[in-house]
Residue, then its C-alpha position, 0 to 999 in steps of 0.5 A: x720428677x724429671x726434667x721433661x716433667x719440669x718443662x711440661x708443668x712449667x709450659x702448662x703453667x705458662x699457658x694458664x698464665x696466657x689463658x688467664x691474661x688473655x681470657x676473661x681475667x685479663x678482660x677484667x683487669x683491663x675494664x678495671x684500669x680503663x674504669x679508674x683512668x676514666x673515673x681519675x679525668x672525670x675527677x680532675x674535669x669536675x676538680x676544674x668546674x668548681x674552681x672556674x665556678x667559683x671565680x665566677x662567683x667572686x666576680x658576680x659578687x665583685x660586678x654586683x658589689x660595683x652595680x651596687x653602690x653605683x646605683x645609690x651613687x645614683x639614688x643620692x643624686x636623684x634625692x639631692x636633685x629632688x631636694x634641690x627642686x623642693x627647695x626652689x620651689x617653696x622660696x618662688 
């Protein structure tokens, strides 16, 4: 082969290369990278939903843990108060 045969094989190959990046190849590859570079967002973005929905589970159960024993804290005063006033009224 001569040089001039070198250079049209490699210009052709060039082109094919071209033809290949910039045609439905290429459309490929680039649909394939957007696709992982959205997948990989919604993948962290999911990642930070569950955290933040699990601290909100851990206060919900801390508010309600707080709701809670106020609320007998409340229950017992009122069965003391009751007592009190079972008590006056069987000594009157």
């Amino acid at each position: 082969m001569s040089i001039s045969c070198r250079l049209i094989g490699i210009k052709t190959m060039s082109q094919e290369i071209y033809k290949a990046l910039l045609g439905q190849g290429g459309a490929l590859i680039l649909a394939c990278l957007v696709l992982y570079n959205v997948m990989t967002s919604y993948e962290k973005l999911i990642t930070s939903m569950v955290q933040e929905s699990q601290e909100d589970r851990e206060m919900y159960i801390k508010t309600m843990d707080g709701m809670t024993n106020h609320l007998e804290n409340i229950n017992k005063n009122l069965e003391k108060i009751q007592e009190e006033k079972i008590n006056k009224f069987k000594n009157n």
